[in-house]
Backbone as a ProteinNet text record, in pm:
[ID]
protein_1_A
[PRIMARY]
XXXXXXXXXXXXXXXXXXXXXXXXXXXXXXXXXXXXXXXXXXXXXXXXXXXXXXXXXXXXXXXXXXXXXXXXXXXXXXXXXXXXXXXXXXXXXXXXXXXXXXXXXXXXXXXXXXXXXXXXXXXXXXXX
[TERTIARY]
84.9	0	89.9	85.8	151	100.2	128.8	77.7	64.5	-37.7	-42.7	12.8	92.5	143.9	141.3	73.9	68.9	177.2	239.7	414.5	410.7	329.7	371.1	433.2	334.5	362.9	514.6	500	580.9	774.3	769.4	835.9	909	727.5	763.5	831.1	775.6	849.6	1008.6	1019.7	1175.8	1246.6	1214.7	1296.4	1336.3	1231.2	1198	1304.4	1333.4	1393.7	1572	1571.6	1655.9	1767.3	1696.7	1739.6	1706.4	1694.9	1716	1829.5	1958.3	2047.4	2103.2	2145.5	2182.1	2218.7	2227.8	2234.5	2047.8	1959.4	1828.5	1740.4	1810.4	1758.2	1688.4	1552.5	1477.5	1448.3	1418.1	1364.5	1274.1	1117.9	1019	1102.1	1174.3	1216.7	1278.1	1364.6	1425.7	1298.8	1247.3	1108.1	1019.1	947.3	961	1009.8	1128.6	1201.6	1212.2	1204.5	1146.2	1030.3	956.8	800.6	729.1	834.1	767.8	868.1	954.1	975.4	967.1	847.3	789.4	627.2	617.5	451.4	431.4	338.5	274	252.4	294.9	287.9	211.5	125.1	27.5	-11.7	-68.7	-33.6	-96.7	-152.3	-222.9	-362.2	-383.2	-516.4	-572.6	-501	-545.2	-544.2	-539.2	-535.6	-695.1	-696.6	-787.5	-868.8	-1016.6	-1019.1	-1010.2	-998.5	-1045.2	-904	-780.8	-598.6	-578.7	-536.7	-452.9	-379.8	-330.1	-232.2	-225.5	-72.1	-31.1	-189.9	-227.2	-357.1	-472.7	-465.7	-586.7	-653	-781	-805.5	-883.6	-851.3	-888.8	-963	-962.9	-1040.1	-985.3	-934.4	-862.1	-899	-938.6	-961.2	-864.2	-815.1	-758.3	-803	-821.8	-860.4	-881.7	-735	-752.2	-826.4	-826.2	-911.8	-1058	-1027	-1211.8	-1147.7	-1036.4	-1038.1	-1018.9	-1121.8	-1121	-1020.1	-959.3	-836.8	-867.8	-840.3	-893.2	-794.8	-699.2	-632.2	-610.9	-540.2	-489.5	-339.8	-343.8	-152.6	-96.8	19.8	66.5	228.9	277	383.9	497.1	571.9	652.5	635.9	694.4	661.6	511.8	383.5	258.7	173.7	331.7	259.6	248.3	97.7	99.1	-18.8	-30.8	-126.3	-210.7	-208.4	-305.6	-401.2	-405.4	-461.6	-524.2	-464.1	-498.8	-440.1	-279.5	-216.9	-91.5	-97.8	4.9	102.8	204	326.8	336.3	353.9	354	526	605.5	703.6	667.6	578	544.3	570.9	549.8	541.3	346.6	295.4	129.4	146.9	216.8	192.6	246.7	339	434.8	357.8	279	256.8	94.7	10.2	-84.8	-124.3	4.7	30.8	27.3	-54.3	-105.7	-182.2	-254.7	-362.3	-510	-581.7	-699.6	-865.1	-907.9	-1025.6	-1070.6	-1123.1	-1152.6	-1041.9	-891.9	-789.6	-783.2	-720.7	-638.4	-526.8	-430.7	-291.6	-248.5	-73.3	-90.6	96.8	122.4	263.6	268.2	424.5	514.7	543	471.7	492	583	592.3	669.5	602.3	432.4	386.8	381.5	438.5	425.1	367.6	304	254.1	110.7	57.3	-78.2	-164	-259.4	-362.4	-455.4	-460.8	-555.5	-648	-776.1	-875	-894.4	-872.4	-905.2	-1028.7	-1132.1	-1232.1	-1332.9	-1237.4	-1291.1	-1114.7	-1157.9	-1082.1	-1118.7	-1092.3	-1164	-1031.7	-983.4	-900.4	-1001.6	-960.3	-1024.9	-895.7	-966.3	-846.8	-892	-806.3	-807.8	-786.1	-840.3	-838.9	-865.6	-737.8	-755.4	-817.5
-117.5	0	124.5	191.7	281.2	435.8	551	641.4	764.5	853.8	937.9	1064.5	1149.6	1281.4	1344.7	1488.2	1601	1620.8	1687.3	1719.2	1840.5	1915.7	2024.1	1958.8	1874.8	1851	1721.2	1682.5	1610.9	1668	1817	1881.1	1956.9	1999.8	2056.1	1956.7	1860.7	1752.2	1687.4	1690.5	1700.7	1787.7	1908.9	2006.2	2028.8	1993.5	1942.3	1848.6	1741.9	1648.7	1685.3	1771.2	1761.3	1902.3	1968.1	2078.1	2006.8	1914.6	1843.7	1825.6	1908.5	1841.6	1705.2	1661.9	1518.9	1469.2	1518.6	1481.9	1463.2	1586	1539.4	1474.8	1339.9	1255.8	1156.9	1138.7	1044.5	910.5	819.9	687	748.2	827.7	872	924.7	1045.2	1066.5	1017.9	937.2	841.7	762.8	667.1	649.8	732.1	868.8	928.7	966.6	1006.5	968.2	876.2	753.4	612	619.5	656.4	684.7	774.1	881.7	959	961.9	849	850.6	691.9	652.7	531.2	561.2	716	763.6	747.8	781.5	802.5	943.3	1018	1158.8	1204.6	1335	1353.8	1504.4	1580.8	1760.4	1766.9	1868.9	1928.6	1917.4	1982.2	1949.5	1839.1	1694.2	1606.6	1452.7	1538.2	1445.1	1437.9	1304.1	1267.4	1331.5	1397.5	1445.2	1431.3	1305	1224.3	1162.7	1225.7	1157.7	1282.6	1255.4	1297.2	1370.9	1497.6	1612.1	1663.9	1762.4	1849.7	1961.1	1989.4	2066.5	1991	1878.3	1803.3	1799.8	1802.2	1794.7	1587.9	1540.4	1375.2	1321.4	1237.3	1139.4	1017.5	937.7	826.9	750.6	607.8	479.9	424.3	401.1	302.2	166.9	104.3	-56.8	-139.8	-152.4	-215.7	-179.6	-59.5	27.4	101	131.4	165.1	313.7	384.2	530.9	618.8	690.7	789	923.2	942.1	1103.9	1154.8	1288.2	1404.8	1542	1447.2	1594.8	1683.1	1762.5	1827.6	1809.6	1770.4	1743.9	1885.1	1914.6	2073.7	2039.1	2122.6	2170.3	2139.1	2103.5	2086	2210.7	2334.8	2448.9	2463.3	2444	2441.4	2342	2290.1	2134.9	2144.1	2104	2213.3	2087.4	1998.3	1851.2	1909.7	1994	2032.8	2122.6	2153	2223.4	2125.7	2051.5	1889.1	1925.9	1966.2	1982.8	1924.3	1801	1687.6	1742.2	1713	1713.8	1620.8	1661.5	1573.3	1506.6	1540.4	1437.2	1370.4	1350.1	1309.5	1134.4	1095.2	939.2	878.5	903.1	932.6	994.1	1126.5	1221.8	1104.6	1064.5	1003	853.3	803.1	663.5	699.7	850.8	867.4	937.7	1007.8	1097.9	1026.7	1078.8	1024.8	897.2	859.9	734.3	812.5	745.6	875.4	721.2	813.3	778	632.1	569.4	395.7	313	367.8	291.4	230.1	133.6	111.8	82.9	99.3	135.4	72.8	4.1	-55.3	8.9	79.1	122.7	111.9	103.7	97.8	183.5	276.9	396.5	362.5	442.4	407.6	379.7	342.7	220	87.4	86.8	-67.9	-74.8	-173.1	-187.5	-157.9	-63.1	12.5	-50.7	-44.4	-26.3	81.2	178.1	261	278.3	298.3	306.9	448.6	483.5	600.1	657.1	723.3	730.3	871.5	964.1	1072.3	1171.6	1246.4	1321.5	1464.6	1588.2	1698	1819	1838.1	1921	2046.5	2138.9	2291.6	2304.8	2351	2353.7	2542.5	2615.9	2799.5	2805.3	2891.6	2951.8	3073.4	3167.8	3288.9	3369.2
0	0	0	-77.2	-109.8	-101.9	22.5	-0.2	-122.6	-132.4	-216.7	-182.2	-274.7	-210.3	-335.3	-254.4	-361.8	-400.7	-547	-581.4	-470.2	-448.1	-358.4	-197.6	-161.6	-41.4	-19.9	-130.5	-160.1	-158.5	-248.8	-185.9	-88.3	-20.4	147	232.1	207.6	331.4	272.6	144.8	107.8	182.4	188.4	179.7	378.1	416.4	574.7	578.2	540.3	570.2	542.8	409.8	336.4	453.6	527.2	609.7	764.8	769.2	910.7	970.3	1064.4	1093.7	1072.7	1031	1085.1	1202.2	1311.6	1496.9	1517.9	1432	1467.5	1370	1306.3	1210.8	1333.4	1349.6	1401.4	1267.3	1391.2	1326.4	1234.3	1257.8	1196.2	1082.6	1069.1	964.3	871.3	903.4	823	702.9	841.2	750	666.1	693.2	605.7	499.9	538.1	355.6	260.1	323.6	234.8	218.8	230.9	283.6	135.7	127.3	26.5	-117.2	-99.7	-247.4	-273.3	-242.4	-280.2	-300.3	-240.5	-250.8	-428.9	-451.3	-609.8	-555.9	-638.5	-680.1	-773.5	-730.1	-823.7	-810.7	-916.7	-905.3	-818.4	-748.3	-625.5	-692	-824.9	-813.2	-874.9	-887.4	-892.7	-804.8	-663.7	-534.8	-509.6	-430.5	-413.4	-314.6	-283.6	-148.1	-53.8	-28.5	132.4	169.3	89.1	109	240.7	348.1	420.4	394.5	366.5	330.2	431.6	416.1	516.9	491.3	618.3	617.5	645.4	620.3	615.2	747.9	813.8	927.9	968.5	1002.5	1016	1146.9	1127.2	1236.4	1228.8	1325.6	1296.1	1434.9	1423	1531.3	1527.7	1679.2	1703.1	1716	1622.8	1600.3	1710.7	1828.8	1896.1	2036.1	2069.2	2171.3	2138.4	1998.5	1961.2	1997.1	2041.6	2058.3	1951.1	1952.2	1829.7	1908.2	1734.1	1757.6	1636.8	1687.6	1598.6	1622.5	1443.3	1424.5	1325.6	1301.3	1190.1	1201.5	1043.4	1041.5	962.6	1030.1	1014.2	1002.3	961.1	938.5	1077.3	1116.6	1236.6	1340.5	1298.4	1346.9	1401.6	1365.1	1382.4	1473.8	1485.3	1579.7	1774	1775.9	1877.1	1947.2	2009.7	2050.6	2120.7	2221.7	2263.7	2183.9	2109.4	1975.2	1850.2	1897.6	1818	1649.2	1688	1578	1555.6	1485.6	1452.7	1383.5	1386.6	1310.5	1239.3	1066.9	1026.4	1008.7	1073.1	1154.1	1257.2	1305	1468	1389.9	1481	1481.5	1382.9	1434.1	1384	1236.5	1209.8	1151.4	994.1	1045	932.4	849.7	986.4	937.9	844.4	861.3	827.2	682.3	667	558.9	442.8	371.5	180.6	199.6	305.8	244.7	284.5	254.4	234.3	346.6	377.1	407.9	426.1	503.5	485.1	504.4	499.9	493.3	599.6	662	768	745.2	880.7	817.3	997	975.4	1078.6	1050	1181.7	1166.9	1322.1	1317.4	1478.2	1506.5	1611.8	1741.3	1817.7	1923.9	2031.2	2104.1	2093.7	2203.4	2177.9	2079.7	1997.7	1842.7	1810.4	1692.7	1698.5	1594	1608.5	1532.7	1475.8	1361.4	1384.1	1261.4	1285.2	1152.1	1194.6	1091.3	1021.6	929.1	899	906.5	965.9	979.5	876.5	874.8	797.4	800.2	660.3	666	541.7	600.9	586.1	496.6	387.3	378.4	316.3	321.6	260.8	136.8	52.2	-63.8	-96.7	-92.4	-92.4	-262.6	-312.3	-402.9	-376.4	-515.5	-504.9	-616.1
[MASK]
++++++++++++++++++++++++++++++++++++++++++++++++++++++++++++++++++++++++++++++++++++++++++++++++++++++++++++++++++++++++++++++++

């Protein structure tokens, strides 16, 4: 299963990665970078609506607890949990980014091995 990434966002998080110290290279990031050049890439305005993007606001179950979370994945700088604003470096942020709606997706946190259901997901797309 292979996630989807806008070329835009696809870039932002290059360029994130690509200006990461190397003393603050995390596991997540690492993965990330395998992560998004194995994504399918596709222009901005021909992503799917219901894919997870930086911006996107979601709803996601935890499979094995039935607990529903509700966030928005943002920019590192923007990442703010009590605000219910994910990083999309976080651990979550990484394993959720480019699969869209209905998915489930089963990645290793640092509480162990997860499954989470994708439950809804909400992006606003701006035009000027």
């Amino acid at each position: 299963m292979k996630p989807i990434l806008t070329k835009s966002d696809y870039n932002t998080i290059k360029e994130l990665i690509v200006n990461t110290p190397s003393h603050l290279i995390t596991k997540e990031i690492s993965m990330l970078a395998k992560e998004i050049e194995l994504a399918k890439k596709v222009s901005d305005s021909k992503i799917e609506p219901k894919v997870i993007r930086i911006n996107s606001h979601f709803e996601v179950q935890d499979v094995a607890s039935g607990k529903l979370l509700n966030f928005q994945l943002t920019l590192p700088e923007f990442g703010n949990l009590s605000e219910k604003k994910l990083s999309v470096l976080s651990p979550l942020g990484v394993a959720l980014i480019g699969f869209r709606e209905g998915m489930e997706i089963e990645w290793d946190l640092p509480g162990g091995l997860k499954k989470f259901k994708i439950i809804s997901v909400n992006t606003q797309v701006y035009t000027e």
